[in-house]
C-alpha positions in Angstrom: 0.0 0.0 0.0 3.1 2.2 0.9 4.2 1.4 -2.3 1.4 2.2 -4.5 1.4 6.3 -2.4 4.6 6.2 -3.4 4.4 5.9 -7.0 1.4 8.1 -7.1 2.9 10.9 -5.2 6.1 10.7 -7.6 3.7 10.6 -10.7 1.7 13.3 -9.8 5.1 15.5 -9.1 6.9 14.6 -12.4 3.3 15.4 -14.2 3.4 19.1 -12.2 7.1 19.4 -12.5 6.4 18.6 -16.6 3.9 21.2 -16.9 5.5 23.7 -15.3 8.6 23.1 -17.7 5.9 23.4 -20.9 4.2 26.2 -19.1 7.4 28.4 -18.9 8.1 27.1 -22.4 5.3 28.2 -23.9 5.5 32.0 -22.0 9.0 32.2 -23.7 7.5 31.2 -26.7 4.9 33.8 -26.6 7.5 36.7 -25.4 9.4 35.7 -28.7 6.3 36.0 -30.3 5.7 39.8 -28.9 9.3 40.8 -29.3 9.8 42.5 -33.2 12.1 40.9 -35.5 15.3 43.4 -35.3 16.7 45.0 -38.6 20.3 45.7 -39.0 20.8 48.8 -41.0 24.7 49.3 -42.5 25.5 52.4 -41.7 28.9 54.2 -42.6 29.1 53.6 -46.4 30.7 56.3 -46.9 32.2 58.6 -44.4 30.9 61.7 -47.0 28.2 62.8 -49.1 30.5 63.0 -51.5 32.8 60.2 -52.8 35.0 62.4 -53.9 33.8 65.1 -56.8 30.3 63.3 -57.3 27.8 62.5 -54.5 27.6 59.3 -52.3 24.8 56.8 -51.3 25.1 59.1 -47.8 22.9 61.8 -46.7 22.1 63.8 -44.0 20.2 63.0 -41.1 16.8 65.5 -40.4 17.6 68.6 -38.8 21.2 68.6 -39.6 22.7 71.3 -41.7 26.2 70.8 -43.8 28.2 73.7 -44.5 30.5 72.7 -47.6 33.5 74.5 -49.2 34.9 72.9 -52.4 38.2 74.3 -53.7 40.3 73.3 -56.8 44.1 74.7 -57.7 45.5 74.7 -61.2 47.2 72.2 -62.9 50.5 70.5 -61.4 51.9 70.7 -64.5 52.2 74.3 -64.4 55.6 74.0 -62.6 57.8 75.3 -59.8 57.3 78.9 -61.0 53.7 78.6 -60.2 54.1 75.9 -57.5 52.8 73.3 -59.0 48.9 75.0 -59.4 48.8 76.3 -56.0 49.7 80.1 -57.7 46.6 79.9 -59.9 43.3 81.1 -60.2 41.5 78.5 -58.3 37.8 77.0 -58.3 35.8 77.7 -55.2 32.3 76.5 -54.5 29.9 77.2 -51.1 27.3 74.3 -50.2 24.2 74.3 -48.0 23.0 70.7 -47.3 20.0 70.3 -45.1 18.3 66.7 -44.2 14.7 67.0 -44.0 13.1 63.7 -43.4 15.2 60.3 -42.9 14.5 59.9 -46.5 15.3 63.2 -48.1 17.8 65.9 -48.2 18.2 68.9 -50.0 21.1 71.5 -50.9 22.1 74.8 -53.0 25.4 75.9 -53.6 27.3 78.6 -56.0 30.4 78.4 -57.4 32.6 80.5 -59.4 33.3 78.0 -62.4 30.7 79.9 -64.9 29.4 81.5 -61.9 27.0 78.7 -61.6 24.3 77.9 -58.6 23.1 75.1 -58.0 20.3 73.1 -56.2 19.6 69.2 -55.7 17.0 66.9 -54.0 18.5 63.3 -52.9 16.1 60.7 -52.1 16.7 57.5 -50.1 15.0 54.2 -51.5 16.9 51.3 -49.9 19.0 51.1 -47.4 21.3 47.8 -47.4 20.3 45.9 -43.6 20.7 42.3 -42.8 18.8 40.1 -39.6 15.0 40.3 -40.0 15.0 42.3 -43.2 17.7 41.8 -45.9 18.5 44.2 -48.3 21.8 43.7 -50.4 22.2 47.3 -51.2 21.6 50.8 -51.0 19.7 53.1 -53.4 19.1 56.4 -53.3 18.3 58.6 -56.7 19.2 62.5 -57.1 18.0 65.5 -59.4 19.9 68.3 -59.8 19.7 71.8 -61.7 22.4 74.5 -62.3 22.0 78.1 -64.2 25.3 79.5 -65.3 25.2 83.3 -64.8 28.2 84.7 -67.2 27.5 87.5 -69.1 26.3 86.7 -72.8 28.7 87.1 -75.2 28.4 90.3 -77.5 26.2 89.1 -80.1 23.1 91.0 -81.4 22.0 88.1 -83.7 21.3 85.8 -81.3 18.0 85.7 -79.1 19.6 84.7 -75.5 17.0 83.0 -73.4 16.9 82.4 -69.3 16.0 78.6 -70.0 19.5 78.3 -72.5 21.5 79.1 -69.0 19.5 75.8 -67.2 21.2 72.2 -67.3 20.1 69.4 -65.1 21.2 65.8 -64.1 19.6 62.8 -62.7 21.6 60.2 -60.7 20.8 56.7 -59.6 23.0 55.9 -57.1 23.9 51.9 -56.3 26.2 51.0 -53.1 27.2 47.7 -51.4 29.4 48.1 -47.7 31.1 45.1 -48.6 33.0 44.6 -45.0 34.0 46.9 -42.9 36.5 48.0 -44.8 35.3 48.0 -48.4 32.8 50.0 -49.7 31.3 50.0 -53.6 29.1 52.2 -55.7 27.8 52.5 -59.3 26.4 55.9 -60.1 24.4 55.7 -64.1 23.8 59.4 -64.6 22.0 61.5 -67.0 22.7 65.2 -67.7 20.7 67.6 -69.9 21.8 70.9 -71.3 19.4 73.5 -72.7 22.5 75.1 -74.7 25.6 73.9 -75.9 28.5 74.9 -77.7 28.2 74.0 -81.3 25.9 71.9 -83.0 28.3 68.8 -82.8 27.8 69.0 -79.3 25.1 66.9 -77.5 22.8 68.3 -75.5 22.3 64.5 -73.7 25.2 63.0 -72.0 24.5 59.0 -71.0 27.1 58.5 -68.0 28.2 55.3 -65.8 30.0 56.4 -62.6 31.9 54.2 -60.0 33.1 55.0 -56.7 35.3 52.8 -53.9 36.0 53.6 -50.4 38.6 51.9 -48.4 39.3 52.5 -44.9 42.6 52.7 -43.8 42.4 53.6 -40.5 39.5 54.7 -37.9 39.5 58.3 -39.3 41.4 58.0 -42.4 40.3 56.3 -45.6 41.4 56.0 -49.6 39.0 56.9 -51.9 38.7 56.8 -56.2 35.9 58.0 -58.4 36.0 57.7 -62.0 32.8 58.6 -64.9 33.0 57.2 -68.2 31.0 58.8 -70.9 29.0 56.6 -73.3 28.4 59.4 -75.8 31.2 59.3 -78.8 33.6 62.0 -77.6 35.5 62.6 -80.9 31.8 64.6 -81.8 32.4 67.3 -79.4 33.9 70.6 -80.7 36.2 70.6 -77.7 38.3 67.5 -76.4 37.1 66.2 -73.5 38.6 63.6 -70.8 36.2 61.3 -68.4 36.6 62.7 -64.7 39.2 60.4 -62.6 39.8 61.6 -59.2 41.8 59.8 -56.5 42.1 61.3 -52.4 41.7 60.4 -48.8 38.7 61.2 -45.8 40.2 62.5 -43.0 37.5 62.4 -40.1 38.3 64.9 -37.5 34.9 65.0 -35.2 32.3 67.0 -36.9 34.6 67.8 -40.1 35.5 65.7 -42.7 38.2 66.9 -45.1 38.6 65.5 -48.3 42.2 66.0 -50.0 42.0 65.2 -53.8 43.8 65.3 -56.9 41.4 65.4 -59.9 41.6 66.3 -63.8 38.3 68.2 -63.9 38.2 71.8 -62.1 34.4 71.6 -61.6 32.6 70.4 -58.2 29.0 69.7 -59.7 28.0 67.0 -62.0 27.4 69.7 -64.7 30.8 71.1 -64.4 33.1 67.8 -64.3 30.7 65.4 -66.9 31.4 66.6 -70.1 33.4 69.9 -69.3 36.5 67.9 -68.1 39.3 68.7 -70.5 42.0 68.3 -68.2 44.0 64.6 -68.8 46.3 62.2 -66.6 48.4 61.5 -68.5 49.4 64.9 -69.7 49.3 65.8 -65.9 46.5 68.7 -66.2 46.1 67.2 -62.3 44.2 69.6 -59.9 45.2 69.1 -56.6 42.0 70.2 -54.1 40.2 69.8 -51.2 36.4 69.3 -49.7 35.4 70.3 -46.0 32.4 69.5 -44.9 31.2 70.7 -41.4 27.7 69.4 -39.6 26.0 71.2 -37.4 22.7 70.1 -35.4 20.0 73.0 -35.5 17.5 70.9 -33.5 18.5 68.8 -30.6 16.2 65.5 -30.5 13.9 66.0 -27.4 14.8 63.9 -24.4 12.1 61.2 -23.5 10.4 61.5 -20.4 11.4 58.8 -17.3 
């Protein structure tokens, strides 16, 4: 009889012990259940919104303002007597880059190159994230437009028009972090101008960009940036080279300075895609600089205990 309370007094605990063990199973189960799937965004592509002349996959976050100052030397070619470019008549231009939503930022600039201003809307698609969500890449696309303020030239038979001073540009742009280390992106452009030189000159230029970022240090990282023209560049009037420019990030807190050497004197796409007549291996080599400086203009609001 002793026997048989035994063995039901041990049953009945195992049973109670067993669904406790389910019990707390089934609670973790349905706090897995509750708890969201977590998204790994990259973040860091690049350390710039600009690779190096042309713009990067980054942008700026909302409510932070960039204040950008672009300036390109003359050519190192131009020899001790003019120190190698740094004597010349430089290329300066002043940027405003604002975010306004997590998906959107916006920026105008002028420049003295054809006393040009500028304006541009970049738009986040895709943002490259792993975990929950996988996304391979980044996209973001861009549109741009520029009017070129030089005086017209002296010629009373021709009717000059404000819309023959407008160009604009459209970008896709395409980047992959590869590692921490690594980063890659492809940059198809299209640029329109309403007037051009002659009429072997197009007014459509079809353009395939590519970028690369490797970091070499925390703060310090190699960059190149190279556009190749599809349209037949033995039509233009004037010979013109595809942009290659070459440089490092140096990431000093809330600057980033960008030293460069480049063949193209222009710092907007309408400037340095079709108006580069500068070559490598002829060493028309400009020798320049970006800084970029980010300020906060409104502090994210502390959440309440």
């Amino acid at each position: 009889m002793r026997l048989i309370r035994y063995f039901t007094s041990v049953s009945l605990f195992s049973l109670l012990i067993s669904s406790g063990v389910f019990a707390q199973d089934d609670l973790l189960n349905m706090l897995n259940d509750s708890i969201p799937p977590e998204i790994n965004y990259t973040t860091a592509t690049f350390k710039s919104t600009r690779i190096m002349n042309g713009h990067s996959i980054e942008r700026m976050s909302p409510e932070q303002l960039d204040v950008r100052i672009s300036h390109r030397f003359g050519t190192i070619n131009s020899g001790i007597y003019n120190y190698f470019g740094l004597d010349q008549f430089s290329n300066i231009h002043f940027g405003l880059e604002f975010g306004i939503f997590k998906w959107l930022m916006i920026g105008i600039g002028r420049g003295n190159y054809e006393k040009t201003y500028d304006g541009f809307a970049k738009f986040s698609i895709l943002r490259q994230s792993s975990g929950a969500k996988t996304m391979p890449v980044s996209l973001s696309v861009l549109s741009s437009a520029a009017v070129t303020t030089l005086k017209w030239a002296a010629d009373t038979s021709r009717t000059n028009y404000f819309s023959s001073r407008l160009s604009y540009v459209y970008q896709v742009l395409v980047a992959r972090k590869m590692n921490q280390t690594f980063s890659l992106q492809l940059t198809p452009t299209f640029v329109h101008r309403n007037l051009v030189a002659t009429e072997l000159d197009p007014n459509d230029l079809y353009v395939i960009g590519a970028g690369g970022r490797m970091k070499l240090t925390k703060r310090i990282s190699f960059n190149v940036e190279y556009f190749y023209m599809i349209n037949p560049k033995k039509y233009m009037s004037t010979k013109v080279y595809n942009p290659l420019s070459v440089g490092f990030d140096i990431e000093t807190g809330g600057h980033v300075f960008q030293l460069l050497f480049t063949n193209s004197v222009g710092t907007i796409e309408k400037g340095f895609i079709g108006e580069t007549t500068g070559s490598w291996l002829k060493g028309d080599i400009h020798f320049g600089f970006n800084i970029s400086r980010v300020f906060t203009i409104k502090k994210p609001k502390a959440s309440k205990p």
